[in-house]
BADOKE-714737 format. One record per residue (C-alpha): x, y, z. Coordinates in steps of 0.1 Angstrom, whole numbers, plus 5000, padded with zeros to 4 digits. Layout:
! residues N
XYZ ...
//
This chain:
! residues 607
866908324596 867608564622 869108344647 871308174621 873608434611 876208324587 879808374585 878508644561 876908854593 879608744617 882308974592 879809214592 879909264630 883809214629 884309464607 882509754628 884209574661 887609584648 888509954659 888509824695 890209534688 894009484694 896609204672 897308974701 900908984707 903208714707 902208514740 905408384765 905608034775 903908084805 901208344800 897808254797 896308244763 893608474756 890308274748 888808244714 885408384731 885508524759 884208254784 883807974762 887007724744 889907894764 893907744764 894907714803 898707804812 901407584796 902707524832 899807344846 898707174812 901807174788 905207044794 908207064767 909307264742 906307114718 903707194738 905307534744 904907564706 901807494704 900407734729 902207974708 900207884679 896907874699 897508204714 898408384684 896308314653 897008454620 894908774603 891808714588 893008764552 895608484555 893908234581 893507914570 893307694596 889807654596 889907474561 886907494534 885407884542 881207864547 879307974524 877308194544 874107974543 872807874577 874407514583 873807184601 876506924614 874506574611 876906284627 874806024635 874705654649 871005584645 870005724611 866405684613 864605904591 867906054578 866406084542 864106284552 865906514574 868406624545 866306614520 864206874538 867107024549 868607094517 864907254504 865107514531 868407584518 870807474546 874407334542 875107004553 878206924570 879106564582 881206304590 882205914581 879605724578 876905984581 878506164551 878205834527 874805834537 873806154534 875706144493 873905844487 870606024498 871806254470 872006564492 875606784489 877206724521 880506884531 883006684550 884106774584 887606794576 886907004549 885807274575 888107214597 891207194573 892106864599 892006494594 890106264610 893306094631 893605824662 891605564648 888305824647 889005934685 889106304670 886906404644 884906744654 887106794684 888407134665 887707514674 886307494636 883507324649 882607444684 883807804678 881007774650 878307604679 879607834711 879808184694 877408404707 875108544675 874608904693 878008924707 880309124686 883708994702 882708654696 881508664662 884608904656 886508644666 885308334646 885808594617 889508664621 889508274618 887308224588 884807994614 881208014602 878707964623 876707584631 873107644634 871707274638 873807024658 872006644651 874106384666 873506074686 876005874700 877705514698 875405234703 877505174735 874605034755 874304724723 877704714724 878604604758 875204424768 875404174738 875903824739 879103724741 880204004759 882504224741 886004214754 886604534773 888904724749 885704704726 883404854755 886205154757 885805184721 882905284719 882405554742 881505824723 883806154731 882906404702 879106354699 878606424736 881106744734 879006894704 875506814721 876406984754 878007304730 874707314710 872707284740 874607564761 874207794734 870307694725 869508094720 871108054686 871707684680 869007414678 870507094695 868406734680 869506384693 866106194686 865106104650 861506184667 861606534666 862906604629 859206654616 858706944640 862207084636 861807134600 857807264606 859707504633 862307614604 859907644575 858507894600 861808124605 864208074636 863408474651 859908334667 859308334705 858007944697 861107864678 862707974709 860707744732 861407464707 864707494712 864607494748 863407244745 865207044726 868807124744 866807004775 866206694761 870306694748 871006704782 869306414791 870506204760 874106264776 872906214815 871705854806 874205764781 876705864808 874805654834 875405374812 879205454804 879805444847 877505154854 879204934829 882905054847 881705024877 881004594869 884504614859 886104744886 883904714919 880904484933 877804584954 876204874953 878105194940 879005504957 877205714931 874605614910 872305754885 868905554867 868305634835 864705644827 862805644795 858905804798 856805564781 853605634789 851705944807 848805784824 845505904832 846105864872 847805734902 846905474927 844205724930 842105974905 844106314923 847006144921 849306224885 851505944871 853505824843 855505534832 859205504824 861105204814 864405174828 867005194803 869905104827 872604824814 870804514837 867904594821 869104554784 867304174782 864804184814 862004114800 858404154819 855904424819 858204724812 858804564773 855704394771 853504384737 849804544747 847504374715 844304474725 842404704752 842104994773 845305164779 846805034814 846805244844 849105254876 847304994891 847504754861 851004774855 851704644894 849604414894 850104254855 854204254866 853204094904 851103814885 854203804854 857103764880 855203514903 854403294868 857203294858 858903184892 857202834883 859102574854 855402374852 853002494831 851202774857 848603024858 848303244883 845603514894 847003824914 844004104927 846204424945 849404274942 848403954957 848003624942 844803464951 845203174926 847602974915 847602634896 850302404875 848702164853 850101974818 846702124807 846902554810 842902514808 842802274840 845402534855 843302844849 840102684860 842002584897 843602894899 839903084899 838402814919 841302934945 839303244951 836403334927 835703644943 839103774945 839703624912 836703844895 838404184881 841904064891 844903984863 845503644845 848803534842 850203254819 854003134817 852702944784 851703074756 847703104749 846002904721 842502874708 841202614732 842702814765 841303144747 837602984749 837902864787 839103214794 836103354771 833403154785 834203054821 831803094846 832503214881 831902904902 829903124926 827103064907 827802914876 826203204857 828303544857 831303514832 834703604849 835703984845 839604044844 841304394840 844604204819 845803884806 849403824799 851303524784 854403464764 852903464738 849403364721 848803164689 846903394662 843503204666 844003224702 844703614702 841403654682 839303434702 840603644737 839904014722 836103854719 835703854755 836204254758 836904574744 838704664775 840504344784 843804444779 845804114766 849804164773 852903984756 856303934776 859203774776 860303594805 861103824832 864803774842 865403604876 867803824888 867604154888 867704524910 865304634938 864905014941 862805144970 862005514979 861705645011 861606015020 864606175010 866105854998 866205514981 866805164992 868904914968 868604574970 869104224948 866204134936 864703814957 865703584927 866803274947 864902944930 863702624955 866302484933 869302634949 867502614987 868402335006 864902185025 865602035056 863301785077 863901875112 860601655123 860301315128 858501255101 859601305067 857901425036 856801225008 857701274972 854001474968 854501684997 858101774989 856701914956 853602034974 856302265000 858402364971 855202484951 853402664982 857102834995 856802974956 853703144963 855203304992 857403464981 855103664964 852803764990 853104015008 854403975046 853403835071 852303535048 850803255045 850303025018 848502685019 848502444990 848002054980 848001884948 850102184930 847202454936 846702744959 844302684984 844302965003 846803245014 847103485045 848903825035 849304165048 848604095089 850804235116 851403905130 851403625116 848803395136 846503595120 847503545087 847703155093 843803235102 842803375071 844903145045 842902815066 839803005064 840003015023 841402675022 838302545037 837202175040 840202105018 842902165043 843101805052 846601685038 847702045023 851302205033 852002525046 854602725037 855603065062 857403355047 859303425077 860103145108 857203115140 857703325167 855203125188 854002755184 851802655207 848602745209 849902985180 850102955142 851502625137 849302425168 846102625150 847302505117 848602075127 844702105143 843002185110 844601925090 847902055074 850101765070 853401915063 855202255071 858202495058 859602795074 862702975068 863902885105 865903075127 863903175161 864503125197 861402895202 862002695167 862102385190 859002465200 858002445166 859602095161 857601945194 854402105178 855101915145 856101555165 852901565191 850701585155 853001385130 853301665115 856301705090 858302005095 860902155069 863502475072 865202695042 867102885063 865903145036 863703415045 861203595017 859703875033 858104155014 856904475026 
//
């Protein structure tokens, strides 16, 4: 293999380069130590890095290595087949690997518990100390941390200095570098937390060093962190290492090496940065997974993909991103906002809930004992929204709830059966997942956990991002005040609490009407909000008469403005965050009507 020349071909080239070179001579305490190749593992001066008469001994001993006929330090010498260092956390597929390793005749050199694995596999597998001539020492910190091991990944192949150089130190060359790294992510997102000597543990030193050595010298050195590409690396070896696609392959493989160490890096500093600060950090970096390429954007000329977000608060998140597709079309752009808009506002209510979103937006939502009453209130909401919109459950479907989905008709005309582009549940009984994929080949059914309630809000903008909390706070923690003269009942309370839910979740300015825990109507999406009160009594209809509003965001303007319009159409009780100039107005509105009137002092918008 022509870009895996052994130790074999690097005496070669020392031999034929040693006319030109010079014995080292003894190096002072304070010179600089010439490096092992030029530009790559060098020894800085003992005055800036060394201090006492140990460390003066052993730049000595790094500055002046021994002959090539009586070098030792780099242990066991190769044996001039191409070889592979395999140290591995995740040994997916590790069979395979060595055992199609060992057929194309490459050495295997390991360490720990890689090593057992590999001699269990039955595979010959040199140690890494053996190479090295070095102990594994500090508890594991140091293992491959040895010019034994990156002189062998760094050295230039068609560089006669440096491979005249690993010579005069009996260092073969590494060819294959396949390492991943400490499950450190598992580690410190588990449950208990680990203490924090335990997180500190397991950050992973060597692997990382080894990846970015491979990767930097990918001419020569094929880099692999991801169990995933081992059928093509042994397709691309089976072919010879001197092709132009070999080449590629290796680009891109280091490229991918980079970005195994950029995100486990990301995770490293995110989980220090809990430890020591609060807020948002001065630096941050997401790491992102690609999960999916899709066919489009929002639009057909628009590309898009989607990436989960493998970022430490995301470790047991649940939602959309980690959901279980069982049966359908593959989801789009469009389908995976609005299947996690209809998820996260489900799962915002404790009662059994379903809710219909279309563009975001829910246009139905119903709590019942009975899912089936639920679903068939929810559609009722807004049939014609509701028709090629997203189903959303926050119970899990059976057989029965399967059928009313199956063979519900649209109550427009009691004819056409509902169309929907997803359903998603936590979860579906095995009769009731069979019954479901009977209504289409396209209808896409989901299963997902429980999205978390609190979370992280990222927002671009041009030539930025915006970082938020994630609106997480429950009706539970908000303190409802009556600032009317009447007071709610018991139903309305629950009515207020269940439309200022929905509200939340529409987007600003909104509206949301409700009575009997059901949607009845919603405004969303107007520049002002009188407007929006319009539209949401407009769908509510003839059944306005007792319902409760809830308002995203507190009333500018009472009279003869949104909440006059809506004490004149019937709505019997009101709740707004609060908070304006004129919110007295708003009070003398509710009293002239007996209307009751209710403040958060919590605002939800969403833009």
């Amino acid at each position: 293999m022509a870009a895996m020349q052994s130790l074999r071909s690097a005496k070669s080239v020392a031999k034929s380069a040693r006319t030109e070179a010079q014995v080292p001579a003894a190096v002072q305490p304070h010179a600089v130590a010439k490096p092992l190749l030029a530009g790559r593992p060098t020894v800085a001066d003992s005055s800036s890095l060394l201090v006492g008469r140990a460390a003066r001994q052993m730049l000595r001993a790094t500055a002046a290595p021994p002959s090539p006929s009586s070098s030792s330090a780099a242990g066991k010498a190769s044996t001039g087949k191409p070889r592979a260092l395999i140290s591995l956390s995740d040994k997916t597929n590790l069979d395979m690997l060595v055992k199609g390793l060992k057929e194309l005749g490459i050495e295997i050199v390991s360490t720990g518990g890689t090593a057992t694995s590999i001699s269990n596999s039955g595979v010959p597998c040199t140690k890494v100390e053996d190479v090295t001539g070095f102990p594994e020492m500090l508890d594991g910190r140091v293992k491959t941390l040895h010019p034994a091991v990156h002189g062998g990944i760094l050295a230039i192949r068609d560089k006669p200095e440096h491979m005249a150089a690993i010579a005069q130190h009996n260092i073969g060359t590494i060819d294959l570098v396949i390492v991943n790294l400490y499950p450190f992510r598992k580690t410190v997102t588990a449950d208990p937390a680990p203490a924090f000597e335990v997180g500190v543990e397991n950050i992973d030193i060597g692997g990382p060093a080894m990846i970015r050595a491979a990767a930097k010298n990918m001419a020569h050195v094929a880099v692999v962190v991801d169990p995933a590409d081992y059928p093509e690396l042994l397709e691309q070896l089976k072919k010879g290492s001197g092709s132009k696609e070999f080449a590629e392959f290796r680009k891109r493989l280091a490229w991918k090496a980079f970005q195994h160490c950029s995100s486990y890096d990301a995770q490293v500093s995110e989980w220090l940065w809990k430890q020591v600060g609060s807020g948002p950090a001065p630096q941050m970096t997401v790491p992102l997974q690609l999960e999916a390429t899709l066919r489009y954007g929002e639009n057909p000329h628009q590309a898009a993909a989607f990436y989960t977000d493998s970022s430490l608060r995301e470790a047991s998140a649940g939602g959309v991103a980690t959901s279980v597709v069982h049966w359908g079309k593959e989801m789009s752009y469009n389908n995976y906002l609005d299947a996690d808009a209809a998820y996260q506002c489900c799962c915002d209510y404790t009662e059994p809930t379903c809710v219909i979103v279309k563009h975001t937006n829910p246009c139905g939502i119903a709590s019942r004992g009975d899912l089936r009453e639920a679903y068939r209130l929810a559609v009722r909401a807004d049939p014609i929204s509701a028709f090629g919109g997203i189903v959303a459950f926050n119970r899990p479907v059976d057989a029965d709830l399967a059928r009313e989905i199956r063979e519900f008709r649209s109550p427009q005309d009691n004819e056409t059966k509902m169309f929907y582009e997803i359903v998603i549940a936590p979860g579906y009984t095995p009769e009731g997942l069979e019954v479901l994929k009977g209504k289409s080949k396209n209808l896409r059914i989901l299963e997902a956990k429980a999205r978390a309630p609190s979370g992280l809000s990222l927002r671009q903008v041009a030539g930025g991002w915006l970082w938020q909390d994630a609106d997480s706070l429950q009706p539970e923690a908000i303190t409802f005040t009556c600032v009317s003269e009447a007071k709610p009942t018991e139903k309305q309370l629950e009515d207020l609490k269940f439309a200022w839910r929905a509200v939340k979740h529409v987007k600003s300015n909104a509206i949301t009407i409700a009575k009997d825990g059901r949607l009845l109507g919603m405004g969303s999406g107007q520049p002002n909000r009188v407007n929006s009160v319009r539209i949401a009594l407009e769908k509510a209809g003839a059944e306005v008469a007792g319902s409760v509003l809830a308002s995203d965001a507190f009333f500018p303007f009472s009279w003869n403005d949104s909440v006059e319009i809506a004490c004149k159409a019937g709505v019997s009780a009101i709740v707004h965050p609060g908070g304006s100039l004129r919110d007295q107005d708003a009070v003398d509105v509710c009293n002239k009507y007996g209307v009751v009137l209710l403040t958060t002092g919590v605002r939800h918008f969403r833009h």
